[in-house]
C-alpha positions in Angstrom: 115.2 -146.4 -29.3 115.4 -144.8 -32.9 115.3 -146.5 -36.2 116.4 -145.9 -39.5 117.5 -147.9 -42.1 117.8 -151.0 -40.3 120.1 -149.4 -37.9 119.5 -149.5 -33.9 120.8 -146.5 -31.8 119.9 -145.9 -28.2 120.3 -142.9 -26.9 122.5 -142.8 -23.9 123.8 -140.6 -21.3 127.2 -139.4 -23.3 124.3 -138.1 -26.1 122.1 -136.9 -23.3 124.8 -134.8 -22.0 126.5 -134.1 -25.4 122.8 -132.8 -26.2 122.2 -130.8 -22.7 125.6 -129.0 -23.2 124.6 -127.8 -26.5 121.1 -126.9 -25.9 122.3 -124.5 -23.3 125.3 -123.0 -25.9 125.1 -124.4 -29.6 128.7 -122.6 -30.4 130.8 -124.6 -28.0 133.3 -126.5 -29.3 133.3 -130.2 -29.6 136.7 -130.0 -27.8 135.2 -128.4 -25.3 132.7 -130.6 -25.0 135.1 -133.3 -24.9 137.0 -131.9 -22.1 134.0 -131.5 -19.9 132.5 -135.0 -20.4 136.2 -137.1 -20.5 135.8 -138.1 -23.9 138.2 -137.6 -27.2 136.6 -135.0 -29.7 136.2 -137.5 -32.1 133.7 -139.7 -29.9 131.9 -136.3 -29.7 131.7 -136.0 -33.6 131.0 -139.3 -34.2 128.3 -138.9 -31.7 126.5 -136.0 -33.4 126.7 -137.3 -36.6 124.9 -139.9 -35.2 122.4 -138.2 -34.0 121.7 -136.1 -36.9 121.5 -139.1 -39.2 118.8 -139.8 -36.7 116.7 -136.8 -36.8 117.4 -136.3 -33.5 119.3 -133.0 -33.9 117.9 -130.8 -36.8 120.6 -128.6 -38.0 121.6 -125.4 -35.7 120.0 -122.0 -35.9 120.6 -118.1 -35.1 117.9 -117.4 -32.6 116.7 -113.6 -33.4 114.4 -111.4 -31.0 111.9 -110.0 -33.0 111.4 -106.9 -30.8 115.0 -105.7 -31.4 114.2 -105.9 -34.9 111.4 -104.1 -34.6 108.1 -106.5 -34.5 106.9 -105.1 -31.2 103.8 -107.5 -31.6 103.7 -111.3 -31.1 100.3 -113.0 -32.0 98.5 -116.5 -31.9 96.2 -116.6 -35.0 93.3 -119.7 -34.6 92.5 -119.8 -38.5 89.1 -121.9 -39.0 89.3 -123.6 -42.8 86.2 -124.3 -45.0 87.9 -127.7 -45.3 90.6 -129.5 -43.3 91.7 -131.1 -46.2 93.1 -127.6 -47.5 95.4 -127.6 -45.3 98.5 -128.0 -47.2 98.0 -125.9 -50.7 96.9 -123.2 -47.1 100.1 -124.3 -45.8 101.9 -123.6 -48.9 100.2 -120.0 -49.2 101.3 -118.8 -45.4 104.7 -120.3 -46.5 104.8 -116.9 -48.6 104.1 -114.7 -45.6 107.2 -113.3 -43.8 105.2 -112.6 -40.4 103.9 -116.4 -39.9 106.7 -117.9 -38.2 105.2 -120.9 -36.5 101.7 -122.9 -38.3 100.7 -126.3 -36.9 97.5 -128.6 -37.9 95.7 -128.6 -34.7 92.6 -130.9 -33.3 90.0 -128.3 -31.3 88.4 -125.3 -32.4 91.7 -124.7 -35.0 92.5 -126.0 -38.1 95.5 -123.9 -37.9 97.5 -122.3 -35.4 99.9 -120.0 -35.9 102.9 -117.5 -34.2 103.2 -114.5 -36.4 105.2 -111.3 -35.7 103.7 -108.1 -36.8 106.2 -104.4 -35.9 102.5 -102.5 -34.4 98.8 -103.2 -34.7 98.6 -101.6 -38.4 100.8 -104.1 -39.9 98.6 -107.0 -37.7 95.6 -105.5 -39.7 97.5 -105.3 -43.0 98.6 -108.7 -42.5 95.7 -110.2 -41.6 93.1 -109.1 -43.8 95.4 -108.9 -47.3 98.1 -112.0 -46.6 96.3 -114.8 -44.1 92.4 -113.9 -44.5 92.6 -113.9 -48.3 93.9 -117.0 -49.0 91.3 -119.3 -50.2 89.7 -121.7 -48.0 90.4 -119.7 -45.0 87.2 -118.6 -42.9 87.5 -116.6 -40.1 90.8 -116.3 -37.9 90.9 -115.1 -34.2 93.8 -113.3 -32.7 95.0 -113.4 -29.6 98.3 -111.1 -28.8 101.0 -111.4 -27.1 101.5 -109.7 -24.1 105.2 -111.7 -23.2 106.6 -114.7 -23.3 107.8 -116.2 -20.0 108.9 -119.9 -21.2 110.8 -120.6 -24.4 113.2 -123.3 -24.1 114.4 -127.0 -25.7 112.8 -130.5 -24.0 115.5 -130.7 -21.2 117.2 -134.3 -21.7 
């Protein structure tokens, strides 16, 4: 059950198929959606306004594959802070870094993890030691690379 602003919505099986449909192909029409599940087009617009109000959906997004565009290399980056409470002005300072595409606060050996996309190992070095290792409060930062990525998918409903 989600809340928000006094307002109780339970997700149900019309918004977990609604969502399932769209996870697979975020461009198909709400008619078509409509069709499919034996609803009107409106119940299905109604519906995802709902859940957006919600949170529940975030917005849609063009899904790019970094290889084609030429970032050949895919890292992890651990990144060890001299203070965990740094972690958001640090935050704000990878925000500025075109490569990090993924950070999370972490519990473990992390303070931050990160994704980052580099196009070879010259621009991994670059990046590393004159964009993430310079920014202040950041001590050390192991990589691990990415050799390919066999799972990348949404939370099946």
């Amino acid at each position: 059950m989600y809340q928000k602003y006094d307002v109780h919505y339970e997700i149900d099986d019309l918004d977990k198929s609604i969502l399932s449909i769209l996870t697979k192909d975020a461009k198909t029409p709400y008619t078509e959606i409509a069709k499919e599940l034996i609803v009107s087009a409106g119940t299905i617009h109604v519906r995802m306004k709902k859940l957006e109000e919600l949170g529940v959906v975030q917005g849609t997004t063009v899904l790019l594959d970094p290889q084609k565009l030429g970032y050949d290399l895919s890292a992890y980056l651990g990144v060890h802070l001299e203070h965990g409470s740094d972690y958001e002005e640090v935050v704000e300072n990878l925000k500025k870094v075109p490569e990090v595409t993924e950070a999370y606060f972490t519990t473990g050996a992390y303070s931050i993890f990160l994704k980052i996309h580099c196009k070879n190992t010259q621009h991994l070095y670059d990046v590393l030691n004159h964009k993430i290792q310079s920014i202040q409060s950041v001590m050390r930062t192991e990589t691990l690379i990415c050799l390919t990525e066999s799972i990348k998918r949404q939370i099946t409903l």
